[in-house]
C-alpha positions in Angstrom: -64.0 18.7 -8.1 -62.6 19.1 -4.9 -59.5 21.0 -3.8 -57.1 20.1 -1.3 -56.2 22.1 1.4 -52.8 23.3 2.7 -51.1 21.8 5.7 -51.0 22.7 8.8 -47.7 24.0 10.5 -47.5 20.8 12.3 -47.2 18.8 9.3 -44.4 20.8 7.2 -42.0 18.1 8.1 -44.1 15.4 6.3 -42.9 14.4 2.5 -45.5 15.3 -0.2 -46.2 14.1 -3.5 -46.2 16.2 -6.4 -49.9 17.5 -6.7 -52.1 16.0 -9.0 -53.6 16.9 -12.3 -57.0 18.0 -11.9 -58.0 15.0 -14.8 -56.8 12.3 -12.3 -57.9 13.6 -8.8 -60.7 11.5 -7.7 -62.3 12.3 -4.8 -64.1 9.6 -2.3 -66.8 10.5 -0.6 -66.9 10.9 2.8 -68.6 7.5 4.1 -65.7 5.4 4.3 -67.6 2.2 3.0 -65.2 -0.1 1.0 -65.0 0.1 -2.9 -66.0 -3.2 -3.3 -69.5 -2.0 -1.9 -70.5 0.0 -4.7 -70.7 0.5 -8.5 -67.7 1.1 -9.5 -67.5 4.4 -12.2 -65.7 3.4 -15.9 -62.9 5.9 -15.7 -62.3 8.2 -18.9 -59.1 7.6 -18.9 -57.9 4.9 -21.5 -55.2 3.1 -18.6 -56.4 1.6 -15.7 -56.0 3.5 -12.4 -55.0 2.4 -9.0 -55.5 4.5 -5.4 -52.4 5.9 -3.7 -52.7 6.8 -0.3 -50.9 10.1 1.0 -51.0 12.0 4.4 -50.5 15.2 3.3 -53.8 16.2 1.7 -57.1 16.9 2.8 -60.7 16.4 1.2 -63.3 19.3 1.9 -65.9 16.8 0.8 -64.6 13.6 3.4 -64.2 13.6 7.4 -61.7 11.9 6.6 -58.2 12.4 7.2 -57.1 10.1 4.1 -57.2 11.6 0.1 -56.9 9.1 -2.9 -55.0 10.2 -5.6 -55.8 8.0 -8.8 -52.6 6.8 -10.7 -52.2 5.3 -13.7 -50.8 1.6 -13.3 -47.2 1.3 -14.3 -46.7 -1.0 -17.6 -45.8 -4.3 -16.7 -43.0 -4.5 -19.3 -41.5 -1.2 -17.9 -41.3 -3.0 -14.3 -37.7 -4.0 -12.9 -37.7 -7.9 -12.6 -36.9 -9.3 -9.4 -33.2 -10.0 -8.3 -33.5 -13.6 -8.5 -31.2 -15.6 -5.8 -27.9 -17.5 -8.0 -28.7 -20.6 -8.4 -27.0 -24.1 -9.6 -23.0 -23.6 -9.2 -22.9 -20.1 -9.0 -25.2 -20.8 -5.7 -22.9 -23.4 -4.4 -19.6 -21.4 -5.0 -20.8 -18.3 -2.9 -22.1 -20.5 0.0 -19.0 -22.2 -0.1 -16.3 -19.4 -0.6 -15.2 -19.5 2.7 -14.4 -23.2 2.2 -12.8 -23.0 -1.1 -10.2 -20.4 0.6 -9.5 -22.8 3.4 -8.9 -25.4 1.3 -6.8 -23.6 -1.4 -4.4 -22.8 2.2 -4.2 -26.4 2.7 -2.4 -26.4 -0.4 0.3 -23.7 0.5 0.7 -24.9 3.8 1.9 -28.4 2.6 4.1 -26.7 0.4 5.4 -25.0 2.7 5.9 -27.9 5.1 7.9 -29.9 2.8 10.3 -27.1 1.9 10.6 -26.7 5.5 11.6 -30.5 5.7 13.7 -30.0 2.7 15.9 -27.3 4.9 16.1 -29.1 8.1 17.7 -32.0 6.1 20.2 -30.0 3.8 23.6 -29.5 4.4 23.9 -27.3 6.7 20.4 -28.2 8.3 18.4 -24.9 8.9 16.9 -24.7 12.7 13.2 -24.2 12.9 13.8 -20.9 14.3 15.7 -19.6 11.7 12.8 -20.9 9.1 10.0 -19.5 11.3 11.8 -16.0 11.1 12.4 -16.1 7.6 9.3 -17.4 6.6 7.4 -14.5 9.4 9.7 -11.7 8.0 8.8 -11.7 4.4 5.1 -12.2 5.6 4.9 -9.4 7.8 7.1 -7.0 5.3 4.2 -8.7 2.5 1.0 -7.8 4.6 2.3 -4.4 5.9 3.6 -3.7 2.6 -0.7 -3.5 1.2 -1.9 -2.3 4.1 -0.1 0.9 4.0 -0.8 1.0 0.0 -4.6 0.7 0.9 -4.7 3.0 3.5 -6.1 0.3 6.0 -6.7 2.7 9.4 -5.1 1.1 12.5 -3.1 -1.2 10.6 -0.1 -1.0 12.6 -1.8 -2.4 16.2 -5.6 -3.2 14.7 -9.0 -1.6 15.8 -10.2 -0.8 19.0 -12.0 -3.7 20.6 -9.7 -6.6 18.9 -6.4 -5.4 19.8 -6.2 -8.0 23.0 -7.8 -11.0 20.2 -4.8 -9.7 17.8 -2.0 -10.5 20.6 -3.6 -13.9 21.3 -3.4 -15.1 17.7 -0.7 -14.3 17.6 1.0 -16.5 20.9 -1.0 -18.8 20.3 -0.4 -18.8 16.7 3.6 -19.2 17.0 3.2 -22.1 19.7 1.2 -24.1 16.6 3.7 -22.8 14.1 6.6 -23.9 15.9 5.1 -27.3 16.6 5.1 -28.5 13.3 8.4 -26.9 12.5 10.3 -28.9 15.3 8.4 -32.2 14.7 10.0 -32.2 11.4 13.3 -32.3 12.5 13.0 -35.6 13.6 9.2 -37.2 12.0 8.8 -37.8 9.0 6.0 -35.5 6.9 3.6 -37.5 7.0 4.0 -38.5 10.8 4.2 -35.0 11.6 0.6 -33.9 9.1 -1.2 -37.0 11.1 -0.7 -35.1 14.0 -1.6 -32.1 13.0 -5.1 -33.2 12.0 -6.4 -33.6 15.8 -6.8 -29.7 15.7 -9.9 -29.5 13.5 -11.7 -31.7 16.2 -10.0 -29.9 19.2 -11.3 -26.3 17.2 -15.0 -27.6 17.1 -14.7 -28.4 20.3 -13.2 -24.8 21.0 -15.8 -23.4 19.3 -18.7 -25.0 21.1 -16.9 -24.2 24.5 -16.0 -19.8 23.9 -17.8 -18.8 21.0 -21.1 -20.8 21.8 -21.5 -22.0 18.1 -22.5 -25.5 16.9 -20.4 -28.6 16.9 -22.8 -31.0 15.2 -22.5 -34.7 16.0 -21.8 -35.2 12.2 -18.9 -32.9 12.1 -17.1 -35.2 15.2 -17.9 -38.1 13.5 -16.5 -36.9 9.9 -13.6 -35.6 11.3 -12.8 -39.0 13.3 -13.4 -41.1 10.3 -11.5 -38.4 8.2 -8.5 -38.7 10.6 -8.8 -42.8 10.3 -8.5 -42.4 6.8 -5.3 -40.2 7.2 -3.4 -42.1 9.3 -4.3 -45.6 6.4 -3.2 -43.2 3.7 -0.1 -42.2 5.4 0.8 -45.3 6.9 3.0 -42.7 9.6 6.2 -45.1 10.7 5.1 -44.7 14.1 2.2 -46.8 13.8 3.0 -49.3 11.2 7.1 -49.1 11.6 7.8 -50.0 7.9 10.6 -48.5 6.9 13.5 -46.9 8.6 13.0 -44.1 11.2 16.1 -42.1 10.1 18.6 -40.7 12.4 16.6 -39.7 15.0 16.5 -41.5 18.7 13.5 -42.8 20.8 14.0 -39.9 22.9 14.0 -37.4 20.2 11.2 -38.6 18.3 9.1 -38.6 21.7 10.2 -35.1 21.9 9.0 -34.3 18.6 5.2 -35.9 19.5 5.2 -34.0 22.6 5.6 -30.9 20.9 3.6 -31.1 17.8 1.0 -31.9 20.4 1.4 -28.8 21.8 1.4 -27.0 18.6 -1.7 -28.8 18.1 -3.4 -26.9 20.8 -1.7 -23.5 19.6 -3.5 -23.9 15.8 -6.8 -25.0 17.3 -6.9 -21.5 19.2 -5.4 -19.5 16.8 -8.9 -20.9 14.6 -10.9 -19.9 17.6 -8.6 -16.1 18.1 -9.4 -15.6 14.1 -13.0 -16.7 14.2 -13.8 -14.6 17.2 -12.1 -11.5 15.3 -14.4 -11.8 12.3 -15.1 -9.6 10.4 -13.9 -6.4 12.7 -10.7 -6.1 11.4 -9.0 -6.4 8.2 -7.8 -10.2 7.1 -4.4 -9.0 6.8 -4.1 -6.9 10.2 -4.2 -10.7 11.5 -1.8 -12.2 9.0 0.6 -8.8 10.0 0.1 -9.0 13.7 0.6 -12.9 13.8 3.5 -12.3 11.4 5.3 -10.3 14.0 4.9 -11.6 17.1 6.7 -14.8 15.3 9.2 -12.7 14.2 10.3 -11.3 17.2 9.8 -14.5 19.5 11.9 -16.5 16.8 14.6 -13.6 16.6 14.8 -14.1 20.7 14.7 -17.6 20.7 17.8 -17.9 18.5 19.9 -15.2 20.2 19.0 -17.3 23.5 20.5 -20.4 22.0 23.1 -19.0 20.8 22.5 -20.2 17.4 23.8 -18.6 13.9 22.2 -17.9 11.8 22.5 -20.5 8.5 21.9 -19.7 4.8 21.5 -22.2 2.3 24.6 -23.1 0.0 22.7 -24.1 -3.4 20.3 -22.5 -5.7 17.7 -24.9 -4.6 17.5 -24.0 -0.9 17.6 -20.4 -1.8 14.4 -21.5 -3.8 13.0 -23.4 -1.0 13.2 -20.0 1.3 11.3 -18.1 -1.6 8.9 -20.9 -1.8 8.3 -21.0 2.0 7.4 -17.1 2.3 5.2 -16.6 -0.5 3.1 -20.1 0.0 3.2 -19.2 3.7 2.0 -15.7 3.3 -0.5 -16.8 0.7 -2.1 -19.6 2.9 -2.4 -17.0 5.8 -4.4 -14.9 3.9 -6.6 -17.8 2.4 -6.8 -19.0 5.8 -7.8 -15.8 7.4 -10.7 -15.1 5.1 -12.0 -18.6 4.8 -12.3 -18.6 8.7 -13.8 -15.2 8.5 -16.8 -16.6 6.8 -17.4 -20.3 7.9 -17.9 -21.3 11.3 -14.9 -23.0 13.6 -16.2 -26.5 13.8 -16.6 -26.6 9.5 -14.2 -24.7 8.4 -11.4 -26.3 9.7 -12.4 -29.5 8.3 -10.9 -28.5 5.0 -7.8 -29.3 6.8 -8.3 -32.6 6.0 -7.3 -31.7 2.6 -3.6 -31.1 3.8 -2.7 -35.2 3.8 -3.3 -35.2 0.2 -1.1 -32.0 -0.7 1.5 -33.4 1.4 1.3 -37.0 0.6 1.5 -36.3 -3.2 4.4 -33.7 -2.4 6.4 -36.2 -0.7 5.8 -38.9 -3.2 7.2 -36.0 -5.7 9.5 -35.3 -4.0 11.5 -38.9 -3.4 11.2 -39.2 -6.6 13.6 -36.1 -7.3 15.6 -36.6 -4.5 
């Protein structure tokens, strides 16, 4: 029986293996011809063995640099199965999570739409500004509010390297807020939602164009049929003029388009700001950041106008403000983390879903009203 040597200096870094028992060292010769070559020895042992190559030990009987340490096989029933992939609906949830979260926003945001709609026709009527702020301010005061109980670090302005992204999403962001806030003052919800659906395709298109990712022809297509569908389902005034168009003049309804076009253009690159901050910062730093910047530009824009602030005179539009902040700080955060994990061009074509939240809101709510 042979015994092994000890290492040289240069090798005291290497890892070794417990040495062997002197039972189940078995030494090769030194002709390095394969096992298969030669009888092979019935081992005394009653379980099979099976050669483990280490580094560290030498053979005085082989040239070579290579021992074999025999080791007895491991029982197959004492071996850890293999982590199988989830399969069948467990499979389809986790590839899908980041759509289920966008689509779950849909719903708050079409809540929150027709609560705004509810306020701009009270008595008094609330100014978009004044909802934006309300609805901003309990958001932001919601999202700081966990990231200081989490310790979240650079909470306050984000992490280096997204800080610029953070500002963008949240100009952009309060340009496509304030869109669909104003166009509700004079369209009706479902005019106004119609309009709202050209920024999925406008965000694949966004996508393609800065952050280089796929807008399949199948996506364009879906989204142009899905927008077709919208505008037969809601039936918008506009287009089919059934019904009265309310109070509000030609000029005032053009004004309404004009700007929910523009807030159009403000959510497709907030989808693109989000998407290109990823995973770098915290979901919420976005929802907090966005949060503010709309808090402040609202808070300016009404002490520009001159407007006063107007609080609601019933229980129910007290309710509608409670409504509006938590559904709108819920959808942010939905929204954030679904965008997080799906690409632009797919993700946002959970929007979509939004013209049936809203159309069986408003057909909900004419019946209460």
């Amino acid at each position: 029986m042979s015994t092994a040597l000890p290492l040289s200096p240069d090798r005291h870094n290497e890892t070794l293996l417990p040495p062997p028992s002197q039972d189940a060292l078995d030494v090769i010769p030194a002709s390095r011809k394969p096992d298969d070559d030669r009888p092979q020895k019935a081992s005394p042992s009653p379980q099979p063995l099976r050669r483990f190559s280490t580094t560290p030990h030498f053979d005085i009987a082989s040239s070579s640099s290579t021992a074999y340490i025999a080791l007895p096989v491991p029982d197959s029933s004492m071996a850890p199965s293999p982590i199988s992939p989830p399969r069948g609906r467990s499979s389809f949830f986790h590839r899908n999570l980041g759509l289920f979260y966008i689509a779950g926003a849909q719903m708050f945001f079409s809540m929150m739409n027709l609560c705004a709609k509810l306020l701009s026709m009270g008595d008094p009527p609330i100014h978009p500004l004044e909802i934006i702020l309300v609805r901003m301010l309990i958001t932001w005061i919601g999202a700081i509010t966990y990231l200081h109980y989490k310790k979240v670090p650079d909470y306050l302005i984000g992490p280096k390297g997204v800080r610029l992204l953070l500002v963008l999403r949240g100009v952009v962001g309060f340009f496509g807020l304030f869109g669909i806030y104003y166009s509700l003052q004079y369209l009706d919800l479902s005019d106004a939602t119609v309009l709202t659906f050209l920024a999925p395709i406008l965000t694949g298109y966004f996508g393609r164009i800065f952050l280089k990712e796929p807008f399949l022809r199948t996506e364009l297509y879906a989204g142009i049929v899905s927008l077709a569908g919208v505008i037969l389902i809601a039936r918008p005034q506009s287009l089919f003029g059934d019904g009265s168009v309310g109070d509000a003049t030609a000029l005032q309804r053009l004004s309404a388009v004009g700007v929910a076009l523009l807030g159009v253009f403000g959510a497709a690159a907030a989808y693109i700001s989000i998407r290109a901050i990823g995973s770098r910062a915290h979901p919420l730093i976005s929802v907090s950041m966005f949060s503010l910047y709309a808090t402040v530009v609202s808070a300016i824009g009404l002490a520009v106008l001159q407007h006063p602030l107007t609080f609601p005179r019933t229980f129910f539009g007290w309710l509608e403000w409670i409504v509006i902040g938590i559904s709108g700080f819920a959808a942010q955060i939905l929204l954030t983390n679904g965008l997080q994990r799906e690409r632009a061009g797919r993700g946002v074509s959970m929007v979509y879903l939004q013209m049936v939240f809203a159309f069986g809101f408003e057909r909900y709510a004419s019946l209460l009203l």
